[in-house]
C-alpha positions as CSV (number, residue, x, y, z in Angstrom):
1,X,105.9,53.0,115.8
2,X,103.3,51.8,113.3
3,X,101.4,54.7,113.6
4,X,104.7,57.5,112.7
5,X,105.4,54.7,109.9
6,X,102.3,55.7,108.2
7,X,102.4,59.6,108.9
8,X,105.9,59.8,106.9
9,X,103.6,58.5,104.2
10,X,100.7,61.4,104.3
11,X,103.5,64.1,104.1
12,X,103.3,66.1,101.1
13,X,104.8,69.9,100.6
14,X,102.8,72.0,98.7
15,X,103.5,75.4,97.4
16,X,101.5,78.2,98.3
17,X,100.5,78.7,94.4
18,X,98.7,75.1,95.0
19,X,95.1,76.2,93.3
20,X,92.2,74.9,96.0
21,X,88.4,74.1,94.9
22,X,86.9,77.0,96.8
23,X,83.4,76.2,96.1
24,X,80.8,74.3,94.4
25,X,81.1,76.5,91.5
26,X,84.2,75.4,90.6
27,X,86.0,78.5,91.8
28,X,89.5,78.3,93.2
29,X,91.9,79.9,95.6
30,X,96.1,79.5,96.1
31,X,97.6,78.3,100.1
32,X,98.5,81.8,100.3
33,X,94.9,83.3,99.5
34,X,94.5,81.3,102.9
35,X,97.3,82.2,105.0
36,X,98.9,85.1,103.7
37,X,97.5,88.5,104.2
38,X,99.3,92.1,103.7
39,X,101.0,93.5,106.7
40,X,99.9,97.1,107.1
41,X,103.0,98.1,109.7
42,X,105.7,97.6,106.7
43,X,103.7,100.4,104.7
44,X,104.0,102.7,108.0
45,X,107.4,102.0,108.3
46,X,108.3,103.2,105.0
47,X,106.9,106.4,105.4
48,X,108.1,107.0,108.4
49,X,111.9,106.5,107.3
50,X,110.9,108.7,104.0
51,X,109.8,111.4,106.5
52,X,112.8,111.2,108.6
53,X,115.3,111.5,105.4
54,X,112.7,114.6,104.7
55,X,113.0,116.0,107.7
56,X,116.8,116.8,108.4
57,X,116.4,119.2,105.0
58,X,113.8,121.4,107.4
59,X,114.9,124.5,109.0
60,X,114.1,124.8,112.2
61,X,111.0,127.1,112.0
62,X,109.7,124.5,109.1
63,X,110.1,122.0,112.2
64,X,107.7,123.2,114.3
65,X,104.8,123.6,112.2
């Protein structure tokens, strides 16, 4: 009991714009520098439904090349 006394005391949010020392320089990086990265799928995705808007406007010889 103690013990989950003293966690409740440690918890802290942060936002992800927190700035972190990054090195002995002085140099320093956000949460999301750490966890977030870009998703390449969602760019894929987009051009795929671009292509499929695109492609109802095709005739049907267009189609197959």
């Amino acid at each position: 009991m103690l013990e989950t006394m003293e966690m409740t005391k440690s918890y802290n949010a942060l936002s992800v714009d927190t700035k972190i020392e990054a090195d002995p320089e002085g140099s320093t990086i956000t949460l999301l520098d750490l966890v977030g990265r870009q998703d390449k799928g969602y760019e894929n995705v987009n051009k795929k439904l671009l292509l499929e808007k695109a492609f109802h406007v095709l005739t049907n010889r267009e189609k197959k090349y």
